[in-house]
C-alpha positions as a Markdown table, in Angstrom:
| # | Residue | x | y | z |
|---|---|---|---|---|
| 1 | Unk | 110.8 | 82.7 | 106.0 |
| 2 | Unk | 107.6 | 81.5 | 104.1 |
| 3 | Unk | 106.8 | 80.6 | 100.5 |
| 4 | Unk | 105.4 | 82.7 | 98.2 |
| 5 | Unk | 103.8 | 80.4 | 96.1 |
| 6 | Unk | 101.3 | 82.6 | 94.1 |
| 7 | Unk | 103.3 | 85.9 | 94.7 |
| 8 | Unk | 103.7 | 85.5 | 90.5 |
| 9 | Unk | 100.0 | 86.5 | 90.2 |
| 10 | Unk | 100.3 | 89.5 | 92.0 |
| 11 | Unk | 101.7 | 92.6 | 90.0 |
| 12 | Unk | 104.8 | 93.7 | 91.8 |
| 13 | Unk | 104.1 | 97.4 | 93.0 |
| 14 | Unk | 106.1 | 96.3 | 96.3 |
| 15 | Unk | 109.3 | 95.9 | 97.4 |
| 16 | Unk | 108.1 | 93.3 | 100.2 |
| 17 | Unk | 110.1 | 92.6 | 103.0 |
| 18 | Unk | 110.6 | 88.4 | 103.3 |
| 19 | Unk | 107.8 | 88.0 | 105.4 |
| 20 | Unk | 104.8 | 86.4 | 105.6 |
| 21 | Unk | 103.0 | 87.6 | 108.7 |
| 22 | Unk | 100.0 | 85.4 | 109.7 |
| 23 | Unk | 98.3 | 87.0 | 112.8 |
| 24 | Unk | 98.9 | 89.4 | 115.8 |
| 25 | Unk | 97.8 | 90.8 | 119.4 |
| 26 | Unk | 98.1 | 93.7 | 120.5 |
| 27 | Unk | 101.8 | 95.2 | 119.6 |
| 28 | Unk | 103.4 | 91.9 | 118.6 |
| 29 | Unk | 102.6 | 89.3 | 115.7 |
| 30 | Unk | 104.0 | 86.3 | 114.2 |
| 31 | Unk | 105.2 | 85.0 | 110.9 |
| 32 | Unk | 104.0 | 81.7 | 109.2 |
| 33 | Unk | 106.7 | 79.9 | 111.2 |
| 34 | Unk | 105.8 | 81.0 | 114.6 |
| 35 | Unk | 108.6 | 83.7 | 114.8 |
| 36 | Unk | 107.2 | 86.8 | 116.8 |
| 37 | Unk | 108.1 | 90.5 | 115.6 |
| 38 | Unk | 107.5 | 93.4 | 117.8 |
| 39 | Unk | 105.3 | 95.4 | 115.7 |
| 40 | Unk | 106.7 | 99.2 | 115.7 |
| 41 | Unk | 104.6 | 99.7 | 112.0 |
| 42 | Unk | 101.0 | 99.3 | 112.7 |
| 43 | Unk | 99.9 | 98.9 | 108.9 |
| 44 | Unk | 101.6 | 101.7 | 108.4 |
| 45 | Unk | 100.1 | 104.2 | 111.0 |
| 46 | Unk | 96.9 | 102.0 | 110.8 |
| 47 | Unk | 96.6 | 99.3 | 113.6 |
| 48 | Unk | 95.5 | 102.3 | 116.5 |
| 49 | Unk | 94.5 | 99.4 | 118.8 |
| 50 | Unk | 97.2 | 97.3 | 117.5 |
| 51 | Unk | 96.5 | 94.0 | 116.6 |
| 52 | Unk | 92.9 | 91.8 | 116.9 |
| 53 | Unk | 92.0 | 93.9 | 120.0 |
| 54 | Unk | 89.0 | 93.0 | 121.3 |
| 55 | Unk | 86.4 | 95.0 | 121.5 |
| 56 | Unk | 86.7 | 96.1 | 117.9 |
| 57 | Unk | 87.2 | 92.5 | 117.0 |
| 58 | Unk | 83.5 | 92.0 | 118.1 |
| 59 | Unk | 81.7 | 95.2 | 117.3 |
| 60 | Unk | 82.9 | 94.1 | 113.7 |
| 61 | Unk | 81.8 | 90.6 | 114.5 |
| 62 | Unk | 78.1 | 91.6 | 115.6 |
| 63 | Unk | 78.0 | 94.2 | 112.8 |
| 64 | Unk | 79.0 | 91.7 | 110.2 |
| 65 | Unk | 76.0 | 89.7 | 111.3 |
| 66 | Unk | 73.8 | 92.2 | 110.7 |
| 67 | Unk | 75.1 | 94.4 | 107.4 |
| 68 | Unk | 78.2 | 94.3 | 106.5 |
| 69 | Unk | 77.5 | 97.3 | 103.4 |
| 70 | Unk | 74.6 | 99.8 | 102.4 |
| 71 | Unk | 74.1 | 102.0 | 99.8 |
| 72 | Unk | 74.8 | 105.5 | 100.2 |
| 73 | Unk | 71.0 | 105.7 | 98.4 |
| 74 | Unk | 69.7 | 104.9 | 101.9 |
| 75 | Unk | 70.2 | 106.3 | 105.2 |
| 76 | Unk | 73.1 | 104.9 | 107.3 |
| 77 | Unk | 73.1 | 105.1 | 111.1 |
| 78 | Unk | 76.5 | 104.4 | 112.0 |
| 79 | Unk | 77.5 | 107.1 | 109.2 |
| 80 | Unk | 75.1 | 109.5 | 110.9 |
| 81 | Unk | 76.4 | 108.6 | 114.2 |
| 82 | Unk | 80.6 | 109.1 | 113.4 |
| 83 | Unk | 79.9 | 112.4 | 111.5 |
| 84 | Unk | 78.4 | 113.8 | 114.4 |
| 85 | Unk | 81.6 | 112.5 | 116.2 |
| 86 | Unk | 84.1 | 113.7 | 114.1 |
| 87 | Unk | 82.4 | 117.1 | 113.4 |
| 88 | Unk | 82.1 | 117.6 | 117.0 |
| 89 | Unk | 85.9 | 116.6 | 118.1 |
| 90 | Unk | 86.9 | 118.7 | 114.8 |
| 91 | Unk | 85.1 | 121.6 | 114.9 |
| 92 | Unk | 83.9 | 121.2 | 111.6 |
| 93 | Unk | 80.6 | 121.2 | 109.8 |
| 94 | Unk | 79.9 | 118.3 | 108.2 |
| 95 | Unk | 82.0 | 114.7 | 106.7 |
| 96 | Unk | 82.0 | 113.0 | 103.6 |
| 97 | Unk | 83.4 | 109.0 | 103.6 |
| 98 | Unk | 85.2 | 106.9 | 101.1 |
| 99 | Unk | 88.1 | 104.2 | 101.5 |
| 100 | Unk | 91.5 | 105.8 | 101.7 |
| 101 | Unk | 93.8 | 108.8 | 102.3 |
| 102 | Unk | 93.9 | 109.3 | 99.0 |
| 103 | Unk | 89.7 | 109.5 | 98.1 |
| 104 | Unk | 89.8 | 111.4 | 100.6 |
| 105 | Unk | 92.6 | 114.3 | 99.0 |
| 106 | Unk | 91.1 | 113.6 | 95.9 |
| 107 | Unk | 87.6 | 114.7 | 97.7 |
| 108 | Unk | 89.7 | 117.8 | 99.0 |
| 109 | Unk | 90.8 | 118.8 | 95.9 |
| 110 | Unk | 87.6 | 118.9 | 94.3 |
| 111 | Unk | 85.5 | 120.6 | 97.0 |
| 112 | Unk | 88.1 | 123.5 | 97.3 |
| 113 | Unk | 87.8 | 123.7 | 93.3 |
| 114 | Unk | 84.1 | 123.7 | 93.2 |
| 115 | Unk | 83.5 | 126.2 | 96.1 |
| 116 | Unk | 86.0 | 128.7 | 94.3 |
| 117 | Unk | 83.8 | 127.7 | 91.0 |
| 118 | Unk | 80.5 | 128.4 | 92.8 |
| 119 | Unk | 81.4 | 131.8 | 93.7 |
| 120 | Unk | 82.4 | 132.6 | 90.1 |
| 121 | Unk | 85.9 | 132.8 | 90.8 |
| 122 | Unk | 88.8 | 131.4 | 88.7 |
| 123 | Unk | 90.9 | 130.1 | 91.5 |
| 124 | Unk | 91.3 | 126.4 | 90.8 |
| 125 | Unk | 95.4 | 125.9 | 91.9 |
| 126 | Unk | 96.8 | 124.1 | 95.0 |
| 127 | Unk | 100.2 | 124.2 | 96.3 |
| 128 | Unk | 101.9 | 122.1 | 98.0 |
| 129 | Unk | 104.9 | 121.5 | 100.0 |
| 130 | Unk | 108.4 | 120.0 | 98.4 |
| 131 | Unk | 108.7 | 116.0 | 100.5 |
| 132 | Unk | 105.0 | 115.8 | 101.1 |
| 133 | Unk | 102.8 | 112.8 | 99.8 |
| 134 | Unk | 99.1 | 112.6 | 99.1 |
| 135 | Unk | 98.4 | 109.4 | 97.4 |
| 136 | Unk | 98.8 | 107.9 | 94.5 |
| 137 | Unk | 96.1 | 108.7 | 92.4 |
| 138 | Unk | 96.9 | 111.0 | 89.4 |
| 139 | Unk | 95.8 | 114.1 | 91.2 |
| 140 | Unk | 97.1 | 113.3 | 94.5 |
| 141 | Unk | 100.4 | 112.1 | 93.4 |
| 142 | Unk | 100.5 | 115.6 | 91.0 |
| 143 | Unk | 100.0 | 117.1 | 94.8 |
| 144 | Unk | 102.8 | 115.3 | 96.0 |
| 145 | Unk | 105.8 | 117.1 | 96.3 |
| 146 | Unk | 108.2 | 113.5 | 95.4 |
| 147 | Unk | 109.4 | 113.6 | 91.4 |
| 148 | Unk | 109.8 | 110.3 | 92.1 |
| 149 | Unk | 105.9 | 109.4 | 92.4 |
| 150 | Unk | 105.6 | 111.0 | 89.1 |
| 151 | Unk | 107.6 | 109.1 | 87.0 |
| 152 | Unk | 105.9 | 107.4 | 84.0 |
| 153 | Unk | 102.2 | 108.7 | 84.7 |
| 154 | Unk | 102.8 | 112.2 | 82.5 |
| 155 | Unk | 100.8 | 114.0 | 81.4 |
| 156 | Unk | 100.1 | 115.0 | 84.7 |
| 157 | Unk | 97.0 | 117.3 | 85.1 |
| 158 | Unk | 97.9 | 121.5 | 85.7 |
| 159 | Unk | 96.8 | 123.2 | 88.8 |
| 160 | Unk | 99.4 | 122.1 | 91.5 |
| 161 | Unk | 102.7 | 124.0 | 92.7 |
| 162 | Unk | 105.2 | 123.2 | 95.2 |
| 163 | Unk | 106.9 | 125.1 | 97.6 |
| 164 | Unk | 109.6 | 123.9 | 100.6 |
| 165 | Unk | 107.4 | 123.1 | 104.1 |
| 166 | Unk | 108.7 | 125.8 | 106.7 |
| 167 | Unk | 109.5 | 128.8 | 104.5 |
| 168 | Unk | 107.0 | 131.4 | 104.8 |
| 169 | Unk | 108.8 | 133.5 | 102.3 |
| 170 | Unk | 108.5 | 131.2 | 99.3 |
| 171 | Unk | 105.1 | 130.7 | 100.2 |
| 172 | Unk | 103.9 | 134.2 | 100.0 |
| 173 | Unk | 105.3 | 134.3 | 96.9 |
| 174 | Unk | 103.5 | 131.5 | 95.2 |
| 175 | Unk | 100.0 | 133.0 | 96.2 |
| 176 | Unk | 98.3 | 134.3 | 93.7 |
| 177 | Unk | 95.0 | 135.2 | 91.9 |
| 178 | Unk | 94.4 | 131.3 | 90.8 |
| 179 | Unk | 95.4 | 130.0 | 94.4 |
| 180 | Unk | 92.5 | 128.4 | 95.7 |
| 181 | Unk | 94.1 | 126.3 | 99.1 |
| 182 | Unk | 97.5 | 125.3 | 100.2 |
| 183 | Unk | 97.4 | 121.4 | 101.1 |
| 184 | Unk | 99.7 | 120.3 | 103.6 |
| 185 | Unk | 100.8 | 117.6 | 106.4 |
| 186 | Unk | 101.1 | 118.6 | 110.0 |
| 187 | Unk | 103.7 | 116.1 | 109.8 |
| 188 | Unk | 105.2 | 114.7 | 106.9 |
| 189 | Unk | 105.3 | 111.2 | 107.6 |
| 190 | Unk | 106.4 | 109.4 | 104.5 |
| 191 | Unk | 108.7 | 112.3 | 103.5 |
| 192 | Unk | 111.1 | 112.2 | 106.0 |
| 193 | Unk | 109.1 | 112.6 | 109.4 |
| 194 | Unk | 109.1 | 116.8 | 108.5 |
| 195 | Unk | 107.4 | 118.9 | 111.0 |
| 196 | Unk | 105.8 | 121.7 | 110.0 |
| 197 | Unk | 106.1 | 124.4 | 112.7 |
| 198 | Unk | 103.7 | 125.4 | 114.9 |
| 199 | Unk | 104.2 | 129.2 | 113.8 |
| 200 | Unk | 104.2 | 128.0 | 110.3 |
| 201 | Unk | 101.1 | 127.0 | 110.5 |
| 202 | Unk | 99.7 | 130.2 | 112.0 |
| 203 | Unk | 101.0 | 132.2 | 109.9 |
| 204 | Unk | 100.1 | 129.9 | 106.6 |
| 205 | Unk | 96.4 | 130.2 | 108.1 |
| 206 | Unk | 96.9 | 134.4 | 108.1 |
| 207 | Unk | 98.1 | 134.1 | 104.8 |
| 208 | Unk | 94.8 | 132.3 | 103.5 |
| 209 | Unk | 92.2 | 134.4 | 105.6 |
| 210 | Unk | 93.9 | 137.1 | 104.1 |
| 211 | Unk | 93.9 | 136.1 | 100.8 |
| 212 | Unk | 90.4 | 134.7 | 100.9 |
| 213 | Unk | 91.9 | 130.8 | 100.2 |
| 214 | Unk | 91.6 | 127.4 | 101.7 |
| 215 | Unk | 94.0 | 126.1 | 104.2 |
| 216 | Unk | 93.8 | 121.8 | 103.3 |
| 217 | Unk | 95.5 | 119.9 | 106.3 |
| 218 | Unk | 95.9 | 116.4 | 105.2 |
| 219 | Unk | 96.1 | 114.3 | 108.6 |
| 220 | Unk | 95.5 | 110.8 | 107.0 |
| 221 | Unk | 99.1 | 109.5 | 108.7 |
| 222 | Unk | 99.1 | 112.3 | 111.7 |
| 223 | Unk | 95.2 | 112.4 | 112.5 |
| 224 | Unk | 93.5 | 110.3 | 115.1 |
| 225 | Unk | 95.6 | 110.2 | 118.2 |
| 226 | Unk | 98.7 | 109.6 | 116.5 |
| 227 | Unk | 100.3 | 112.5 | 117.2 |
| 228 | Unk | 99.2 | 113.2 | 121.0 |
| 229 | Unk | 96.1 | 114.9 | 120.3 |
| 230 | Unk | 92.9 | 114.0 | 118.5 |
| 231 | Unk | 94.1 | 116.0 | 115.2 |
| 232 | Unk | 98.1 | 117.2 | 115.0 |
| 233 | Unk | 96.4 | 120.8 | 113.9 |
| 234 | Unk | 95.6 | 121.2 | 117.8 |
| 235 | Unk | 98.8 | 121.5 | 118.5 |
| 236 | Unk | 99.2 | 125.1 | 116.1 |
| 237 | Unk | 96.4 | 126.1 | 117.6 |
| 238 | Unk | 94.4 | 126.6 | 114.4 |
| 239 | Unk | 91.5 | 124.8 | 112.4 |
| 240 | Unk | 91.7 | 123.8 | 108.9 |
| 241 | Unk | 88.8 | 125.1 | 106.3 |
| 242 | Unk | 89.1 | 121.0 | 104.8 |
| 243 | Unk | 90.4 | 117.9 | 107.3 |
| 244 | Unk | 91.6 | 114.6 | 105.3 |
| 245 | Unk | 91.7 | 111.5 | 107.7 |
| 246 | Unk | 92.3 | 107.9 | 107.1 |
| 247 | Unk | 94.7 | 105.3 | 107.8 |
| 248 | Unk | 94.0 | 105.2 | 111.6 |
| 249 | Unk | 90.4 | 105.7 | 111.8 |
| 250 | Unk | 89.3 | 102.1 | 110.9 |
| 251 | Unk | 92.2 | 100.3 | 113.1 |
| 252 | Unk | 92.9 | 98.5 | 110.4 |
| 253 | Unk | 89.5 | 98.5 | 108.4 |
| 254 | Unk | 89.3 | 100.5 | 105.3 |
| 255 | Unk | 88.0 | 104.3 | 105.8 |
| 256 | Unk | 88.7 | 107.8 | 104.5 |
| 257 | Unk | 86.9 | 111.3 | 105.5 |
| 258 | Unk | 87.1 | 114.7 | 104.3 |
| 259 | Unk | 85.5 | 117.1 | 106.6 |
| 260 | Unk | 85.0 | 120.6 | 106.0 |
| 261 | Unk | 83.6 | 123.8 | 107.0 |
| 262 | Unk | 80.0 | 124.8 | 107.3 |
| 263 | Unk | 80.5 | 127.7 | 104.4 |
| 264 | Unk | 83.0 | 124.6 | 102.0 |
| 265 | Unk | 80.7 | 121.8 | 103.0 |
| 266 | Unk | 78.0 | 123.6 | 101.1 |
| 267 | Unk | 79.5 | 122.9 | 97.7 |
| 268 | Unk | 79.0 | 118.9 | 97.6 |
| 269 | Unk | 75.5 | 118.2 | 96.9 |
| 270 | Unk | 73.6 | 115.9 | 95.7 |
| 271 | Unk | 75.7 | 114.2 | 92.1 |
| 272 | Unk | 79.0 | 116.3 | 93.0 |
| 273 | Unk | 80.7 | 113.5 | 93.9 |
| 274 | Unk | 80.2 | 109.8 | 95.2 |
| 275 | Unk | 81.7 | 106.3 | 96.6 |
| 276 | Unk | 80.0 | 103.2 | 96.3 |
| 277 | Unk | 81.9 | 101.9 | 99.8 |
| 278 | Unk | 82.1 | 104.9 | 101.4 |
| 279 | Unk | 81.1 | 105.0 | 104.9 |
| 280 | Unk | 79.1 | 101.4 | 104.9 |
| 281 | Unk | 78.0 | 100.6 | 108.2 |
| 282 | Unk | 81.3 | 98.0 | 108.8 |
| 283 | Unk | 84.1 | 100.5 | 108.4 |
| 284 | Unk | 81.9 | 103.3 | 110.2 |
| 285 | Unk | 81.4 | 100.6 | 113.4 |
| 286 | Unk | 85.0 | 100.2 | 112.9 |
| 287 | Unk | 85.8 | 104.0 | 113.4 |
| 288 | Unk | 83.2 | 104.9 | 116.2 |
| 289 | Unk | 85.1 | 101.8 | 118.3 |
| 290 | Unk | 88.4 | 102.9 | 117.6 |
| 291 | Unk | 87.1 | 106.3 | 119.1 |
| 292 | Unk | 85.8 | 105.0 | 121.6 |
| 293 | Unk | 88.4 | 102.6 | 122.7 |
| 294 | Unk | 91.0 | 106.1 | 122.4 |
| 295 | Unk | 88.8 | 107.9 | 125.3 |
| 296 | Unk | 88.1 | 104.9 | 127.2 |
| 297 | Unk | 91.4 | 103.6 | 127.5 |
| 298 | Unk | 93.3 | 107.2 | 127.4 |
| 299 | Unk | 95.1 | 106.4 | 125.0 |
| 300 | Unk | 96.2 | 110.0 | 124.1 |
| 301 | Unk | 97.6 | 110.3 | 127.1 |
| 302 | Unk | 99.2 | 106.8 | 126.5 |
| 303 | Unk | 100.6 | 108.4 | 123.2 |
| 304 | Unk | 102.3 | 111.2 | 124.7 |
| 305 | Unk | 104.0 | 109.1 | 127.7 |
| 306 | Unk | 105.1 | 106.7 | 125.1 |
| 307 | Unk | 106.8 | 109.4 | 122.9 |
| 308 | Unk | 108.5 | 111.0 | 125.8 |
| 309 | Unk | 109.7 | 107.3 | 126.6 |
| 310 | Unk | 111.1 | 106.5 | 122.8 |
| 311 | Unk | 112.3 | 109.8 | 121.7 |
| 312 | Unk | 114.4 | 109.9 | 125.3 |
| 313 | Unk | 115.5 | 106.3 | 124.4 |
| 314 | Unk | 116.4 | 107.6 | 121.1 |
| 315 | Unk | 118.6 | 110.3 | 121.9 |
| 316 | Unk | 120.3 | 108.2 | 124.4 |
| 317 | Unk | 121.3 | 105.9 | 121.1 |
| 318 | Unk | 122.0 | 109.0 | 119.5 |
| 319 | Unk | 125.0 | 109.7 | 122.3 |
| 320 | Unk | 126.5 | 106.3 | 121.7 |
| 321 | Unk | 126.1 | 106.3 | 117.7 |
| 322 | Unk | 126.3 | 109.7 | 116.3 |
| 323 | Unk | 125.5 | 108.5 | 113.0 |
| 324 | Unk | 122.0 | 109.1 | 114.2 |
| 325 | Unk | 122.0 | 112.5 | 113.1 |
| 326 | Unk | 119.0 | 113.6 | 114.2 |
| 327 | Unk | 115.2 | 112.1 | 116.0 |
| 328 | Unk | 112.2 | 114.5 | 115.3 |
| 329 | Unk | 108.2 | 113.9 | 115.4 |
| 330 | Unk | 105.8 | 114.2 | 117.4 |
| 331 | Unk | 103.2 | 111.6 | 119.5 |
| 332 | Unk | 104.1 | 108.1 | 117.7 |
| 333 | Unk | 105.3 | 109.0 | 114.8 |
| 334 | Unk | 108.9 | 109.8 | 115.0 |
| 335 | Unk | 112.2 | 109.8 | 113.1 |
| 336 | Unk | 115.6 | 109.0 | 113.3 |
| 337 | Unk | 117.4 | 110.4 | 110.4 |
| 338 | Unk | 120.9 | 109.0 | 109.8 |
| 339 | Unk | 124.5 | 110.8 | 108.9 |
| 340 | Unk | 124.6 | 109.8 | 104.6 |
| 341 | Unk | 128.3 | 109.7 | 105.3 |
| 342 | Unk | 128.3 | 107.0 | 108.0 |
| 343 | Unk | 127.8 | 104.4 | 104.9 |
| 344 | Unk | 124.6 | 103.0 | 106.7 |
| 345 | Unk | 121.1 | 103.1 | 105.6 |
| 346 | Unk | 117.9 | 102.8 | 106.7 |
| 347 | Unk | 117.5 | 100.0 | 105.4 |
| 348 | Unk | 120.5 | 98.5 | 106.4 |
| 349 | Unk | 119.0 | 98.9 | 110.4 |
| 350 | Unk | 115.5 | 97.9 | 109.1 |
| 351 | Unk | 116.9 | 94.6 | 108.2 |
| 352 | Unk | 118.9 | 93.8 | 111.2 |
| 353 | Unk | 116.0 | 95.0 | 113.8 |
| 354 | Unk | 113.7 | 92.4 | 111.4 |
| 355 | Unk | 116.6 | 89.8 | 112.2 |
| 356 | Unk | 116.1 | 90.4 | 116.0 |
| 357 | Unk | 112.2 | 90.7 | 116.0 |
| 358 | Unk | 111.6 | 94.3 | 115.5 |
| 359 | Unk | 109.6 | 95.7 | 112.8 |
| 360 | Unk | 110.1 | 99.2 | 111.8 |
| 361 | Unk | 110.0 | 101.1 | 108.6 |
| 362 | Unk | 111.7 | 103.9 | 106.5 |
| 363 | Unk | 110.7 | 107.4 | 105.3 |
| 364 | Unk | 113.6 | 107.6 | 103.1 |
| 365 | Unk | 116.6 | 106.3 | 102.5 |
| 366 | Unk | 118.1 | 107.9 | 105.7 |
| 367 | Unk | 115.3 | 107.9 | 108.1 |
| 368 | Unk | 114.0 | 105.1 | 110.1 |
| 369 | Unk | 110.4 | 105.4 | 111.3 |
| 370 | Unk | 108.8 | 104.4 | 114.5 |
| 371 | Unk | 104.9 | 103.9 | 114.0 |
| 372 | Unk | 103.7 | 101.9 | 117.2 |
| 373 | Unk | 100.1 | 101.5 | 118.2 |
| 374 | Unk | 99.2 | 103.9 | 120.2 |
| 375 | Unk | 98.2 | 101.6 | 123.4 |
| 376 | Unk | 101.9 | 100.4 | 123.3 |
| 377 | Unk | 103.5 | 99.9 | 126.6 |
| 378 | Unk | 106.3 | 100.9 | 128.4 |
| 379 | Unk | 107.6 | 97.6 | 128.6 |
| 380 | Unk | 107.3 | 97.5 | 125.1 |
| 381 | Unk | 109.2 | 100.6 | 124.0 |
| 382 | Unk | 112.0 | 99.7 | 126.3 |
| 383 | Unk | 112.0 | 96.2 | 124.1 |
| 384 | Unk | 112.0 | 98.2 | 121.1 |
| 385 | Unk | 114.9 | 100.4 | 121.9 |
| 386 | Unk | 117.4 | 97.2 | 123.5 |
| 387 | Unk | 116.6 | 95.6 | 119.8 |
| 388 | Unk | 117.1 | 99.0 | 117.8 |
| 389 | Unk | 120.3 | 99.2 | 119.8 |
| 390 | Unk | 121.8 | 95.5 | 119.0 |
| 391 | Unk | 120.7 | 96.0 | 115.7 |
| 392 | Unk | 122.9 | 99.2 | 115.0 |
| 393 | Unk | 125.4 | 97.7 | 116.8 |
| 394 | Unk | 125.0 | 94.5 | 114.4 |
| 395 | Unk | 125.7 | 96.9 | 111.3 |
| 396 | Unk | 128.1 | 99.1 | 112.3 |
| 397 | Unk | 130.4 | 96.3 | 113.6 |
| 398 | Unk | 129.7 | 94.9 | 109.8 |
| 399 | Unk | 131.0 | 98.4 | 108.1 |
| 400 | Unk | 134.0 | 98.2 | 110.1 |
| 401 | Unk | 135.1 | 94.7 | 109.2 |
């Protein structure tokens, strides 16, 4: 337990958990007072390599001697160099780069808007799916499909709709002649760990080819290995007109990209949009190591054998406490959603893993979330799962006393 000595100066957007964590390697890390934590959050999806791994510990080092920021007025290699990459493991035309998963919805949202407007057409509206989450600027929390984002920030700008992920029906009917795209998460990760089917997703890119819209995939929690494959989209068998990405990308250095489309890209030029940070040459070394670290160490492969691992530990639990009412996700993002009427929380299990040296985190008040790096061991997972088990075990001997 640390002190929080100047936690008064900070405004209090978070409800922070009683820790104070002071470094880390690899999948573990350690508070102020030397306790150690298995680390089952990564940042949030954000730690790909997991904690101070080296190689991207010195190709930031080396970079940093050199320049740690450019302008976007000049030429910037290491920009050059992972837009190539990303377009070429996409399929995509070209990238723009800013800081988060939210600059880089917000860059979405305006590029589908502006190639509608180019071509003289009044299409300007987005919709959405109900439990999905785009950020928290005013746009992107608009897109959001979560009243309780929304609360306090009215008036909220026009142009978004919402319709439930999954049901193909509602969606038809909420096309119309001012749809310009449909945004939506391969994966709802902070909603609840929703999957959008694989036939959804065909059928939801029909519906736009059809229709002449945008199909938006936001992949700044599911994108970059963390779902088994490069990009979750893979796994529908489809390609997005506009790809957000984030989180995972940097490893843990700040980095968004929006990539679109050769006939979409078009619409940015020169003035139609900006960011000072965007794409510097620190958080672009960042990316192109974390890349390269993924191929060179297999790590997709890794993320697929780990999920078959935790998901089978997971529904082992689920036999022995059927309060776990459900597990769902895909690659290392995965969910265990838990029975309302058991009395327990998410929360409640979050608390007593942190207790035991396991971090994890909710998405929702009944869904714990499992969000390891994706080189995480077998060893480890195995660890994971004994502490998840004594933790439940913890809490549901408390209900019953």
């Amino acid at each position: 337990m640390s002190t929080q000595k100047n936690e008064s100066a900070v405004m209090p957007t978070y409800a922070r958990y009683p820790l104070t964590l002071s470094r880390g390697s690899g999948c573990r890390v350690q508070d102020d007072a030397g306790q150690e934590y298995l680390d089952f959050i990564s940042g949030i999806a954000v730690n790909t390599l997991g904690h101070a791994h080296p190689r991207l510990s010195q190709a930031l080092c080396k970079q940093a001697g050199s320049m740690l920021h450019c302008s976007n007025l000049f030429h910037i290699p290491q920009q050059q160099e992972l837009a190539a990459r990303l377009t070429s493991l996409s399929g995509l035309h070209q990238a723009f780069f800013c800081n988060s998963g939210a600059e880089a919805n917000e860059a979405a949202i305006k590029l589908a808007r502006k190639y509608f407007f180019d071509r003289n057409s009044p299409r300007r509206n987005i919709i959405t799916a109900t439990q999905s989450f785009h950020g928290r600027t005013i746009n992107t929390l608009t897109a959001t499909g979560q009243d309780k984002v929304k609360i306090g920030f009215d008036p909220l700008p026009p142009g978004f709709s919402h319709v439930p992920l999954n049901d193909m029906a509602a969606l038809e009917v909420a096309v119309n002649e001012h749809t310009a795209a449909i945004l939506l998460e391969p994966l709802q990760g902070e909603g609840g760990v929703n999957t959008a089917h694989a036939d959804y997703l065909k059928q939801v890119r029909a519906l736009c080819d059809k229709h002449g819209i945008l199909l938006l995939l936001d992949e700044v929690q599911t994108g970059i290995g963390r779902c088994g494959t490069m990009f979750a989209y893979e796994q529908a068998d489809i390609r997005p007109d506009i790809l957000t990405l984030a989180k995972g990308l940097g490893g843990g250095v700040p980095i968004g990209s929006m990539l679109a489309g050769k006939d979409v890209a078009t619409s940015f030029a020169p003035g139609t949009h900006g960011s000072t940070f965007g794409g510097n040459p620190l958080s672009c070394t960042a990316a192109l190591t974390v890349l390269a670290v993924i191929e060179e160490e297999q790590l997709l492969a890794n993320c697929l054998s780990r999920s078959a691992q935790l998901i089978a530990g997971l529904e082992t639990l689920r036999e022995s406490y059927p309060m776990i009412r459900e597990v769902r996700g895909a690659g290392l993002l995965i969910g265990a959603e838990l029975d309302e009427e058991s009395g327990i929380t998410a929360g409640d299990i979050i608390a007593a893993c942190r207790q035991i040296g396991l971090l994890i985190l909710p998405a929702g008040p009944q869904v714990l979330r499992f969000l390891p790096p994706l080189n995480v061991t077998a060893a480890e997972v195995d660890e994971a799962l004994e502490k998840l088990a004594s933790a439940i075990q913890a809490v549901c001997k408390g209900v019953q006393a």
